[in-house]
C-alpha positions as CSV (number, residue, x, y, z in Angstrom):
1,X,-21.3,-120.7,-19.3
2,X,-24.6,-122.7,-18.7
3,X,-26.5,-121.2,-16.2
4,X,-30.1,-122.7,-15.4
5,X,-32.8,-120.8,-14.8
6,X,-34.6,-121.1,-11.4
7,X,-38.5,-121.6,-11.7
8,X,-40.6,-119.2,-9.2
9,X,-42.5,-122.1,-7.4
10,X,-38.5,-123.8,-6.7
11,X,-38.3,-120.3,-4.7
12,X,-41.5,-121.0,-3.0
13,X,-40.9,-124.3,-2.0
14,X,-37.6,-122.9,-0.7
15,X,-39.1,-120.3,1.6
16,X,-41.6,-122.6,2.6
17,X,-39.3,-125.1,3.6
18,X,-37.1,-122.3,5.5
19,X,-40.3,-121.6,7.5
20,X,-41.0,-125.4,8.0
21,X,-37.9,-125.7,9.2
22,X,-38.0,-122.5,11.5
23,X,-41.1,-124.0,13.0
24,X,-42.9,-120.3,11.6
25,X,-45.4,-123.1,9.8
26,X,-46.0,-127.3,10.6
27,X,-45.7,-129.3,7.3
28,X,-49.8,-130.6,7.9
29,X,-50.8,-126.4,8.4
30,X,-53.0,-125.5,5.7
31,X,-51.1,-123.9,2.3
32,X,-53.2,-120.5,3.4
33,X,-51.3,-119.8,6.3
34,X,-48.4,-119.3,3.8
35,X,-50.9,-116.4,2.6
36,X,-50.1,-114.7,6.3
37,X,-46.6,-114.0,5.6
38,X,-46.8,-113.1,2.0
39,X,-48.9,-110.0,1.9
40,X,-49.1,-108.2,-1.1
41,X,-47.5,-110.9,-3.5
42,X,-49.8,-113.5,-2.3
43,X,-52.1,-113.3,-5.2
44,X,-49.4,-114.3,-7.5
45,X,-48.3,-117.1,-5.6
46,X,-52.0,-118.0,-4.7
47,X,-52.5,-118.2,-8.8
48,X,-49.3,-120.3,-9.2
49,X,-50.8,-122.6,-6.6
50,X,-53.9,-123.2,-8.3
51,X,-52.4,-123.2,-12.0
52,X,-50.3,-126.3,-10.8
53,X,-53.5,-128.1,-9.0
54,X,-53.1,-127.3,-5.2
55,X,-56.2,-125.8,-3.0
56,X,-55.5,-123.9,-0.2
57,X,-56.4,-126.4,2.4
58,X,-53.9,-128.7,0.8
59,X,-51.0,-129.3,3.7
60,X,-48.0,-127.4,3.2
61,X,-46.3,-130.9,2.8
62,X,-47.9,-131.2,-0.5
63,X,-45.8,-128.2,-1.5
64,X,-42.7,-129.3,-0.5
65,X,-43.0,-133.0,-1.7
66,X,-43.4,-131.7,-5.4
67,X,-39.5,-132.9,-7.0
68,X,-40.2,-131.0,-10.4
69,X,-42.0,-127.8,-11.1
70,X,-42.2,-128.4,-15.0
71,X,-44.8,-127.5,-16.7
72,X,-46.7,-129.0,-19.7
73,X,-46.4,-126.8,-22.8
């Protein structure tokens, strides 16, 4: 029994995608409109954002381009 372990941003980009493709957000909005529907856990995400290189006037297609959330030990 080899379950894998999810990273947070792979949930992210999942819920971002889901509101992509709801038409809630456009793939070229800003990444702080995401900031909108997040509330109170925004700051985490915000700081998970940053930590892997994005600003938040990057386009929300930036996000969801990204294939692998490793990170660099």
């Amino acid at each position: 029994m080899n379950q894998q372990v999810v990273h947070p941003m792979v949930k992210l980009q999942r819920q971002v995608r889901s509101l992509v493709d709801s038409k809630m957000i456009k793939p070229t909005d800003s990444i702080w409109k995401i900031a909108l529907l997040y509330g109170d856990e925004w700051a985490y995400w915000k700081s998970e954002l940053i930590e892997f290189e994005f600003s938040m006037q990057d386009p929300v297609s930036d996000l969801l381009a990204v294939e692998s959330w490793e990170e660099d030990s």
